[in-house]
C-alpha positions in Angstrom: -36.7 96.2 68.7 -40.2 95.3 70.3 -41.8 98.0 72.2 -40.5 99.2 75.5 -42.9 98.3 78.6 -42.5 100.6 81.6 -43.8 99.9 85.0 -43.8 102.2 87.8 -43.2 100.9 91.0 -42.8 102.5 94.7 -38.8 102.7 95.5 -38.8 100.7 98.9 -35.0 101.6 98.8 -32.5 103.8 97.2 -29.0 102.7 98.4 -27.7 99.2 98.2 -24.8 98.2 100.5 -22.3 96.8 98.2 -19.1 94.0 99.2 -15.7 94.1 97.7 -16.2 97.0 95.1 -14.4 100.5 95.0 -17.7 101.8 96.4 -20.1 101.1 99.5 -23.2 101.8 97.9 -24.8 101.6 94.5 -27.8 103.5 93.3 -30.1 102.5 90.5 -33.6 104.4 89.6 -33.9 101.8 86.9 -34.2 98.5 86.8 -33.8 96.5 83.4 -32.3 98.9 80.3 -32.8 99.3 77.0 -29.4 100.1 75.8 -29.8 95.8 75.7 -25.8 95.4 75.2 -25.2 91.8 74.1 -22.5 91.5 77.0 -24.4 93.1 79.8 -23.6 91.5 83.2 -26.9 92.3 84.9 -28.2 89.7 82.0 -27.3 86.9 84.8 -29.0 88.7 88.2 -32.5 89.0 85.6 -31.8 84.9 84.9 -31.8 84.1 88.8 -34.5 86.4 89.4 -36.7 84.5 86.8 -37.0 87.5 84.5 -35.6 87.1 80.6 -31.8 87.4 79.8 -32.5 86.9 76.3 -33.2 88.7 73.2 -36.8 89.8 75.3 -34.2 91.5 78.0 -34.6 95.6 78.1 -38.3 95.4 76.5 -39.2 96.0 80.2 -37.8 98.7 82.3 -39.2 99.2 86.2 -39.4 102.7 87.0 -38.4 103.4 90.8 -41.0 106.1 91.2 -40.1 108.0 94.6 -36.6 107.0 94.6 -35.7 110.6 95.2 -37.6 111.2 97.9 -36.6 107.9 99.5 -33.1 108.8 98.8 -33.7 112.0 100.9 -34.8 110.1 104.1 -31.8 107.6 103.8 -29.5 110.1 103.9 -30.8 112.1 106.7 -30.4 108.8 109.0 -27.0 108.2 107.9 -23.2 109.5 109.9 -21.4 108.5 107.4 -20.4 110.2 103.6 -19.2 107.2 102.1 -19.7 107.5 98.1 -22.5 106.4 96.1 -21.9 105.1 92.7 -24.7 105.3 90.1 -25.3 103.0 87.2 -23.8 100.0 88.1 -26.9 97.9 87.4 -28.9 99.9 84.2 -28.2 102.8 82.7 -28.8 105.9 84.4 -29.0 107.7 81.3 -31.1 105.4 79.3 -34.2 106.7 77.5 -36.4 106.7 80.7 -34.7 110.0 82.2 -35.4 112.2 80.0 -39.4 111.7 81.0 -38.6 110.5 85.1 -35.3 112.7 85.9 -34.8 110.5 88.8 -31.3 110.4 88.5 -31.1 114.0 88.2 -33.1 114.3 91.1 -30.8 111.9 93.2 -27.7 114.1 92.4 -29.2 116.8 93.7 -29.6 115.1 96.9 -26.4 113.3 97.3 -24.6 116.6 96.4 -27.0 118.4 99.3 -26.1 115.6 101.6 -22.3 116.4 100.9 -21.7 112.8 99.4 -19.3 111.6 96.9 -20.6 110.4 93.4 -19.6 108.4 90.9 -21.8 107.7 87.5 -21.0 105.1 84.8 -23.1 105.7 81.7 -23.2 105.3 78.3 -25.6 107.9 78.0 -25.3 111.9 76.3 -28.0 112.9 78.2 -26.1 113.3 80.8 -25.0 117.2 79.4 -28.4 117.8 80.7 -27.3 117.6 84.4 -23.9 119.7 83.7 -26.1 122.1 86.2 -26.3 119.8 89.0 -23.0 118.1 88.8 -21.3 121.4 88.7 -23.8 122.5 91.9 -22.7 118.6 93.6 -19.3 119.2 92.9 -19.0 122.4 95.0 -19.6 120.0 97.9 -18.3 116.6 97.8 -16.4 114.7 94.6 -17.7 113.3 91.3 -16.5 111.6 89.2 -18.1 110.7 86.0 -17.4 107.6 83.8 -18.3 107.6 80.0 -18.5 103.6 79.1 -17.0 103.6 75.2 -15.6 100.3 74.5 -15.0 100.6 71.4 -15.1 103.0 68.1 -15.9 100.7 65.1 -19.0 101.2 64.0 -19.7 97.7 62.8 -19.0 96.6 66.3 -21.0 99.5 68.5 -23.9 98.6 66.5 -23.6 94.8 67.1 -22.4 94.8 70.6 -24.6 97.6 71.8 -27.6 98.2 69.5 -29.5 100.5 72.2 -26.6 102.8 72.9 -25.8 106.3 71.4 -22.7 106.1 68.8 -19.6 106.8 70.6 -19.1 110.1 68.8 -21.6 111.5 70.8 -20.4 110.3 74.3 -17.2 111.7 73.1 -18.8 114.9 72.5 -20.6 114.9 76.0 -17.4 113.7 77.8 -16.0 117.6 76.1 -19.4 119.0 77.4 -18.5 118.0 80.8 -14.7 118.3 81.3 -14.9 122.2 79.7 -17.7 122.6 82.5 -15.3 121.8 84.9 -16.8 117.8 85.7 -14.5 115.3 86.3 -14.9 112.5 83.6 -13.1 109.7 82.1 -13.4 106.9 79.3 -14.2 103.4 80.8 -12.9 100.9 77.9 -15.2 98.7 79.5 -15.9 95.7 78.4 -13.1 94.9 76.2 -13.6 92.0 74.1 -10.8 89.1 73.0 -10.2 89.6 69.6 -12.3 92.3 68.8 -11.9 95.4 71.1 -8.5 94.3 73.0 -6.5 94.6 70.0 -3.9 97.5 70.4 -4.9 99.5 67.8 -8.9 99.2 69.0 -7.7 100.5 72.6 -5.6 103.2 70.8 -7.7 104.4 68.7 -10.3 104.9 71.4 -8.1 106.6 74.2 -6.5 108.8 71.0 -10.3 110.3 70.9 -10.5 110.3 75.0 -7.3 112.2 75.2 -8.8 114.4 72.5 -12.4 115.0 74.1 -10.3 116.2 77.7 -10.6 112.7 79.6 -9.2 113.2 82.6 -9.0 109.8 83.5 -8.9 106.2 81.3 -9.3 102.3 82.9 -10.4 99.1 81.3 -11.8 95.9 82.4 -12.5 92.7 80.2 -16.0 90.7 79.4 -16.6 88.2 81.6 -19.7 85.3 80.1 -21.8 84.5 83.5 -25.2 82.1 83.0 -27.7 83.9 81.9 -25.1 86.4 79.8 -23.1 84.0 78.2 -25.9 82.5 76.0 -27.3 85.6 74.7 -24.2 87.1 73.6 -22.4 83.6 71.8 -26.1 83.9 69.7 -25.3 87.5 69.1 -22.2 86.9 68.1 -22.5 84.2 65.7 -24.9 86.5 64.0 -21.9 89.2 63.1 -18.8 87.5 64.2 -19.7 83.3 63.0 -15.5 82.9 63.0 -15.2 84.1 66.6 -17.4 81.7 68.3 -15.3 78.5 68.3 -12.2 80.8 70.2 -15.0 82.5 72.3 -16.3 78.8 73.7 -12.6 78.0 74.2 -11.6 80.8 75.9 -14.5 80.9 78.3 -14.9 77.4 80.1 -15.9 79.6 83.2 -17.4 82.8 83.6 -14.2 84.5 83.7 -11.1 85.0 81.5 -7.9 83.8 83.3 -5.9 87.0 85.1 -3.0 86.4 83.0 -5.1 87.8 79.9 -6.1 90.7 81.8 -3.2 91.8 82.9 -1.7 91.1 79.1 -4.4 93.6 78.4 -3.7 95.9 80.8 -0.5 96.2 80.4 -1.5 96.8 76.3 -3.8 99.6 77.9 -1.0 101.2 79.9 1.9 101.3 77.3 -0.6 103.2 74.7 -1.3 106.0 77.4 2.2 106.3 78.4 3.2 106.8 74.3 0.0 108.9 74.0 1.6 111.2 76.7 -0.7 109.7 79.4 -4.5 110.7 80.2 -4.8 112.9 82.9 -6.6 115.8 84.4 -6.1 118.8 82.4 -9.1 121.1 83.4 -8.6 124.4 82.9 -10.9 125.4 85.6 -12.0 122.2 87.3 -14.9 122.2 90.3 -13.5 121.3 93.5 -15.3 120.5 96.6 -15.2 124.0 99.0 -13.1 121.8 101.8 -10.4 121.3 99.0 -10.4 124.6 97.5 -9.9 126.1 101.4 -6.6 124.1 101.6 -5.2 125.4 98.5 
């Protein structure tokens, strides 16, 4: 991998309002990430924004210096706790963090500000933080999401060449669940063929249920401009026999719905034999409102 070029740059904002998603607001302290997954969505918004979507994609990562203190200020105007999800555009967890701790810093103030949390990563580092989760969790929800699509080797390294192996986001999801944090495997994004299969969606919510996932959901890869190019050269590099069914399946960005509800219902059947992934904290953190109506 070429070297990584980090720029700081004054956080004008920290919360983005966000339309016909689970969640009203997003938070990102990062912008760009060098985990460089071959299907990463956010490969299209750096295409319109005339930044590289190819292999060059995640050699540069912005640095929203301040973001915490900006954070602060936000949510002292707001009257609302609506929840902020984290990680939705880079990595929260990537590299970076472990020098800035601005998302570490952010939790600390959404949890003071009483707000729900959600994080997506694909990070380990997050153990770090089991501290200030735990403290955020006294006060409002969190939830955290550990992104492990897959647990072939061959196809972690190919697919996601920046990204810690999923053993260890396995071993952090136990990290966090035994410290009384919500968390749960995202199978996210599955890929036809290679990751949808029903023994590849097994075989990773077998080692969910085993870690203490306390939740499980799935989505599928979707190929917009700017993603779709990057990952067919990717993939012709490992896969050459999958490209030809990867052209035909994708004549738009998306797979039809049919196909992801096939999968879903793949998904679903495999918990329900596996006994079903649920919470099964033995001493879970609960918000102080919810433990008072216990």
């Amino acid at each position: 991998m070429s070297r990584v070029e980090y720029l700081e740059q004054p956080a004008r904002s920290a919360l983005t309002k966000v339309e016909r998603m689970p969640f009203k607001w997003s938070l990102n302290p990062y912008t760009g990430c060098v985990h460089r997954c071959t299907f990463c969505y956010v490969r299209g918004f750096e295409r319109r924004a005339g930044r590289p979507s190819d292999h060059r994609y995640g050699t540069n990562v912005r640095v929203k210096v301040g973001i915490v203190e900006q954070l602060r200020r936000e949510l002292a105007r707001r009257t609302h706790r609506d929840g902020v999800a984290i990680g939705t555009a880079t990595d929260p967890y990537q590299p970076a963090e472990g020098r800035y701790q601005l998302t570490r810093g952010c939790i600390r103030e959404l949890g003071a500000a009483r707000t729900p949390i959600s994080i997506i990563t694909r990070g380990p580092m997050i153990v770090r933080d089991v501290d200030v989760l735990q403290d955020a969790a006294r006060l409002a929800d969190v939830e955290v999401h550990l992104s492990i699509p897959t647990v072939d080797r061959d196809l972690w390294r190919s697919t996601e060449p920046g990204t810690a192996p999923p053993h260890q986001r396995f071993r952090a999801m136990r990290v966090l669940v035994d410290a009384g944090i919500k968390c749960g495997v995202a199978l996210a994004p599955l890929l036809p063929e290679l990751s949808d299969t029903p023994e590849s969606i097994r075989a990773v919510l077998l080692q969910a249920r085993d870690a203490g996932a306390t939740h499980a959901w799935m989505n599928v890869l979707n190929l917009r401009p700017g993603v779709r190019e990057h990952f067919l050269e990717e993939l012709a590099k490992d896969y050459p026999e999958q490209v030809e069914r990867y052209v035909e399946l994708f004549t738009k960005a998306y797979l039809p719905n049919a196909y992801a509800d096939e999968v879903r219902d793949v998904k679903r059947r495999i918990d329900q034999e596996l006994g079903g992934i649920r919470d099964r904290r033995i001493d879970p953190i609960l918000p102080e409102l919810q433990l008072s109506l216990l």
